[in-house]
C-alpha positions in Angstrom: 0.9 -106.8 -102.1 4.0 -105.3 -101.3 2.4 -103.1 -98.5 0.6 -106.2 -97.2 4.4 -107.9 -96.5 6.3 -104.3 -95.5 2.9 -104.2 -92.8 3.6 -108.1 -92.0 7.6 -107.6 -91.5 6.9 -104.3 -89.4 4.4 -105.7 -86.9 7.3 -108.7 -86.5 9.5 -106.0 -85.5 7.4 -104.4 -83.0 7.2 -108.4 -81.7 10.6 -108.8 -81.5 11.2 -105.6 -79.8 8.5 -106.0 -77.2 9.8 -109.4 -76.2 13.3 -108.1 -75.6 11.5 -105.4 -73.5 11.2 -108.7 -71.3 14.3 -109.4 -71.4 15.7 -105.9 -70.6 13.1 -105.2 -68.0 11.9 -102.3 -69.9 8.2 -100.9 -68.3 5.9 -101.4 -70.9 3.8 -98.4 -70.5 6.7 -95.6 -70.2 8.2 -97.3 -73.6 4.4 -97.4 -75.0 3.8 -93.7 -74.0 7.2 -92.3 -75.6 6.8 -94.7 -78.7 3.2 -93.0 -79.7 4.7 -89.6 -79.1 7.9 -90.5 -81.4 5.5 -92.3 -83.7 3.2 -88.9 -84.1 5.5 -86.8 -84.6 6.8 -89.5 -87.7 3.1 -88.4 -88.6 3.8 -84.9 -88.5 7.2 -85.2 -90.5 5.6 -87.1 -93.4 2.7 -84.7 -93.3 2.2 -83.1 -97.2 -0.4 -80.8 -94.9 1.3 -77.9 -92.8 0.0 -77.5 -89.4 -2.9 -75.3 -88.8 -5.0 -76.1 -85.7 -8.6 -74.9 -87.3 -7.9 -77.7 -89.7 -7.2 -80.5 -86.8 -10.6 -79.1 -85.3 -12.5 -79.4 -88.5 -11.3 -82.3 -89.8 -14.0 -85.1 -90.8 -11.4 -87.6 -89.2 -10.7 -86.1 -85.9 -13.4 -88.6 -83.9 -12.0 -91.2 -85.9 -8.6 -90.6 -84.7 -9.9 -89.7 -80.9 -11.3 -92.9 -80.6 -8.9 -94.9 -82.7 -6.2 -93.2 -80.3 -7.9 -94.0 -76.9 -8.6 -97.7 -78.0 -4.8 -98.7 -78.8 -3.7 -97.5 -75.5 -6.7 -99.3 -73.5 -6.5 -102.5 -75.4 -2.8 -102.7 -74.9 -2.2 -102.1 -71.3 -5.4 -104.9 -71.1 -4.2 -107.1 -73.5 -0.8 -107.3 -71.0 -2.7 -107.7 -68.1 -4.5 -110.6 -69.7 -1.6 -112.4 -70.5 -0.9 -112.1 -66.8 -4.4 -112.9 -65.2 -5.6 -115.3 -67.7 -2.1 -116.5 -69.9 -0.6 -115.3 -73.0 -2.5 -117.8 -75.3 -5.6 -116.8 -74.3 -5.4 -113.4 -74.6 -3.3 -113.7 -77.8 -6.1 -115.8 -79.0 -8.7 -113.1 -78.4 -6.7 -110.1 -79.8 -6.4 -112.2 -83.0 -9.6 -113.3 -83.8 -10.1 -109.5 -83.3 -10.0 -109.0 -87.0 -13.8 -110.9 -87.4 -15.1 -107.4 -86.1 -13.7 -105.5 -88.8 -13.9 -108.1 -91.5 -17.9 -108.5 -90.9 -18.8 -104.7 -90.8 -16.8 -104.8 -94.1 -18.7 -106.9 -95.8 -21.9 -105.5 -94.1 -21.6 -101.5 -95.1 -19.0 -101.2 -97.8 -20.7 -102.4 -101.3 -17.3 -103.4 -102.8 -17.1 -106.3 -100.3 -18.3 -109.6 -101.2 -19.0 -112.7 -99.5 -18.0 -115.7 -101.5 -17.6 -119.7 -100.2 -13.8 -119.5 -100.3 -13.2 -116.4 -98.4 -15.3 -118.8 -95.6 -13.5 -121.1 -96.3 -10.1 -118.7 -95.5 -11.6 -117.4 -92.6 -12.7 -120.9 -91.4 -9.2 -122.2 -91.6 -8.1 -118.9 -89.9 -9.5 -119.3 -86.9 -7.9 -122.9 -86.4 -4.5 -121.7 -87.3 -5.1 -119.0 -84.5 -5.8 -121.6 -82.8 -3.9 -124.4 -82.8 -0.9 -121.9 -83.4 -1.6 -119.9 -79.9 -1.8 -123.0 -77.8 0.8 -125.2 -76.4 -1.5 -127.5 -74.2 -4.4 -128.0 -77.1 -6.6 -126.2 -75.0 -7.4 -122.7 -73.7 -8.6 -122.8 -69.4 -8.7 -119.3 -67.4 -10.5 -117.9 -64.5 -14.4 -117.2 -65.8 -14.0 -113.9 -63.5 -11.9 -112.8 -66.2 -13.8 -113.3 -68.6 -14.6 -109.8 -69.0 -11.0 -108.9 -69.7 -10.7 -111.2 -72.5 -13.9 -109.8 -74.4 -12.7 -106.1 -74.1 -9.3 -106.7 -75.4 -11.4 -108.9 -78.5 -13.9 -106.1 -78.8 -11.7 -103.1 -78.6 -8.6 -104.6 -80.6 -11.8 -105.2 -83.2 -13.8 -101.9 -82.9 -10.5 -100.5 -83.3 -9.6 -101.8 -86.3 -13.1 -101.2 -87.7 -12.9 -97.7 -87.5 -9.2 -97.6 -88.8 -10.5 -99.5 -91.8 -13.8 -96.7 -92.1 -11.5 -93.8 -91.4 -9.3 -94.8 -94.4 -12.5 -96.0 -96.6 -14.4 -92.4 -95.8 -12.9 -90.0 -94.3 -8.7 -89.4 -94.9 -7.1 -88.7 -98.3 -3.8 -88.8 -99.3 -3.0 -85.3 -97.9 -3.7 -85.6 -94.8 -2.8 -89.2 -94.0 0.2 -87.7 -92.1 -1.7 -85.5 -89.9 -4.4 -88.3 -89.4 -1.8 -91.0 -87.8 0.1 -87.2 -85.9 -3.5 -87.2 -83.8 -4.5 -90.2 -83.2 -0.5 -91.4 -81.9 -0.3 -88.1 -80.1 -3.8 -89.2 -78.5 -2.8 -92.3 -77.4 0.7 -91.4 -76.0 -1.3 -88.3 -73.7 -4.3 -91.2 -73.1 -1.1 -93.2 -72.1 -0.2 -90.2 -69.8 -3.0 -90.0 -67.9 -2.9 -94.1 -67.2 0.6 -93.3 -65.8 -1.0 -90.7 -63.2 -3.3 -93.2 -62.5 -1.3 -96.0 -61.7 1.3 -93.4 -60.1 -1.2 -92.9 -57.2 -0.9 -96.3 -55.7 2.8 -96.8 -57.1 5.3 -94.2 -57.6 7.2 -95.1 -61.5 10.6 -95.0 -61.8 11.5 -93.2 -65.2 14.7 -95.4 -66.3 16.8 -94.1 -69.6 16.3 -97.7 -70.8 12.5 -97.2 -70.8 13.0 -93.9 -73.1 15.5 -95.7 -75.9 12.8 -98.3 -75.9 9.7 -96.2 -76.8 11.9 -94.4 -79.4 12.9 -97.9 -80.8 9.6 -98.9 -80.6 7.9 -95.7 -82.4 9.6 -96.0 -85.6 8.6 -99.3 -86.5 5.2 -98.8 -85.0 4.5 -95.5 -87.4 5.5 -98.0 -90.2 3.3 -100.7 -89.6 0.5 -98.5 -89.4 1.4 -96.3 -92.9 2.1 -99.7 -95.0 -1.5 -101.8 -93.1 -3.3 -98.0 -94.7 -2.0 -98.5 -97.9 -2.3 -101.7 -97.9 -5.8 -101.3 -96.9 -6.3 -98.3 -99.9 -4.0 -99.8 -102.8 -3.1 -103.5 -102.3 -6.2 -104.8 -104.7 -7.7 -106.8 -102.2 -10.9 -106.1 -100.4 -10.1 -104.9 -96.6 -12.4 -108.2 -95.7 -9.3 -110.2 -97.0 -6.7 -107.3 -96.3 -6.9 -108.4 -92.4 -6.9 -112.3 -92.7 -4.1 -112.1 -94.5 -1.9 -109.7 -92.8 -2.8 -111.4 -89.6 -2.1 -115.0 -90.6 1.2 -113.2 -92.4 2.0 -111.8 -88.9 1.1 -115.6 -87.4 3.2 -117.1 -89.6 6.1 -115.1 -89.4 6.2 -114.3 -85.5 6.1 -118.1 -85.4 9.8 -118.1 -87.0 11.0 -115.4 -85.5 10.3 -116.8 -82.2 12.1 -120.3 -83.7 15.1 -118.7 -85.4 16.1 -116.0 -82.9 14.5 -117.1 -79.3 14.9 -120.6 -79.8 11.3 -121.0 -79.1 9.7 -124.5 -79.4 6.7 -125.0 -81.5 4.2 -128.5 -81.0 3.1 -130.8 -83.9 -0.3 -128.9 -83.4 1.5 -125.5 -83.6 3.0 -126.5 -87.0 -0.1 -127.7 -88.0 -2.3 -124.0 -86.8 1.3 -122.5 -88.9 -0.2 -124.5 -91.7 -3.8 -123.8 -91.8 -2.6 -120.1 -91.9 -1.0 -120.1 -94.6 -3.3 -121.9 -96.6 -6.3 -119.6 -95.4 -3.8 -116.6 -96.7 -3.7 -118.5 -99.9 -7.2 -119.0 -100.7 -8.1 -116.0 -99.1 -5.6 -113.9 -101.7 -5.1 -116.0 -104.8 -8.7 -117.9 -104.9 
C-alpha cells in the first residue's frame, strides 16, 4: 500500500507543478520535452543493468516502451489542447475514466483478475466521483466537432496505461526496470522533439531559462510517480484491476485538497459529494 500513496502524493506533485507552470507562463511542451529527458536519465541512474546497446535492441520490452513513450507525449499535448477547445472538465473527465481500458483488459487476459459484485460496485461509484468531482456546472457541453479529440486522449491515456500494466505483468524484471522507464522517457522527450519542429514551422519557440528549470522540476517527480505506480502495480497485493481505481480516485481526492489548501480553489456541494463517492469506491474497491 505504501507504493499506492508515494504514486498518489507524486502525481499531486506533478499537479501542483503544472498549475504553477500557469502561473509562471512556463511553455508546456519545452518543460514536457526536458522533464522526460531528466526523468530517463533518473532511469538510467537507478539502472542495476549497465548500458549495452545490443541489449536495448533485444529487449522483449523495447515495443512496449516505443509505444508507451510515443503515447504519453501525444496524449498530453492533446489532453491540453482539449482543455482549450472543449474545457478542462471535459477533457479531465475523459483522461480519468481512461483507467476502464486498462482495468477491463485486466480482468479479460490476466487469470489472477477477478470480477466480483463489489469491485462493480467500486468502479460504479468511480465513475460518479469523476464525475460529479470534474464538473462545476453539473454538466459536461462542448463542440461535437471535437468530439474526436476527447476520445483520443480517453483511448490513448487508456491504451497507454494497458500496455504499462502488460509490460510490467510480462515482459520487465527487476533488473532492468531502470533501463525500461530510461527508453521509454527518452522516447517521449525525442517524440516531444520532433512535435517542437513541427510546431516550429508555423511559429518560431522562444527557449526561456524558466522553461528549462521547469522540465527539470518536473522530471524528478515524474520518474517517481512512474517507479512507485510499477511497484505498486507488482507488489502492493492488490490486483492491477483495483491498483488503477484506487490510485486514481487517491489522485482525485487529493488534487481536490490541494487545489483547496494552496490555490484557494472552490469546490460545489456536488464536487464534495463526487470527493465522497471516491473515496468510498477506493474503500470497497481495496478493503471489501
Amino acid at each position: 500500500m505504501l507504493n499506492i500513496v508515494l504514486t498518489i502524493v507524486a502525481f499531486n506533485v506533478l499537479i501542483v507543478i503544472f498549475k504553477l507552470f500557469a502561473k509562471l507562463n512556463i511553455d508546456n511542451l519545452q518543460a514536457l520535452i526536458v522533464n522526460y529527458f531528466v526523468a530517463g536519465f533518473c532511469g538510467l541512474y537507478f539502472s542495476d543493468v549497465e548500458l549495452n546497446l545490443n541489449h536495448l535492441i533485444t529487449a522483449p520490452w523495447l515495443f512496449h516502451a516505443i509505444i508507451i513513450g510515443v503515447l504519453f507525449i501525444v496524449t498530453f499535448n492533446l489532453y491540453a489542447k482539449g482543455t482549450q477547445q472543449v474545457g478542462i472538465a471535459v477533457t479531465t473527465v475523459a483522461n480519468k475514466l481512461s483507467l476502464f481500458i486498462p482495468v477491463a483488459i485486466a480482468l479479460i487476459i490476466y487469470p489472477n483478475e477477478q470480477i466480483t459484485i463489489l469491485k462493480i460496485v467500486g468502479f460504479l461509484l468511480a465513475v460518479v466521483g469523476i464525475y460529479l468531482s470534474s464538473t462545476k456546472n453539473k454538466k459536461l457541453s462542448f463542440d461535437k466537432k471535437y468530439l474526436w479529440l476527447i476520445i483520443i486522449v480517453f483511448v490513448g491515456q487508456g491504451i497507454a496505461d494497458t500496455i504499462f500494466n502488460h509490460a510490467q505483468q510480462t515482459v520487465v524484471d527487476d533488473a532492468d526496470k531502470g533501463l525500461f522507464f530510461m527508453c521509454l522517457l527518452l522516447i517521449a522527450g525525442i517524440s516531444g522533439l520532433f512535435l517542437l519542429i513541427g510546431k516550429s514551422v508555423k511559429q518560431k519557440p522562444q527557449f526561456k531559462i524558466k522553461n528549462l528549470i521547469g522540465g527539470i522540476a518536473l522530471g524528478l517527480p515524474n520518474f517517481a510517480s512512474l517507479i512507485f505506480f510499477f511497484n505498486a502495480l507488482e507488489s502492493s497485493g492488490l490486483e492491477a484491476s483495483q491498483v488503477f481505481p484506487v490510485v486514481s480516485m487517491g489522485v482525485v481526492v487529493l488534487s481536490a485538497l490541494v487545489g483547496l489548501i494552496l490555490f484557494k480553489e472552490k469546490l460545489s456541494g456536488a464536487n464534495w459529494l463526487g470527493l465522497g463517492f471516491a473515496v468510498l469506491s477506493i474503500f470497497i474497491i481495496t478493503f471489501l
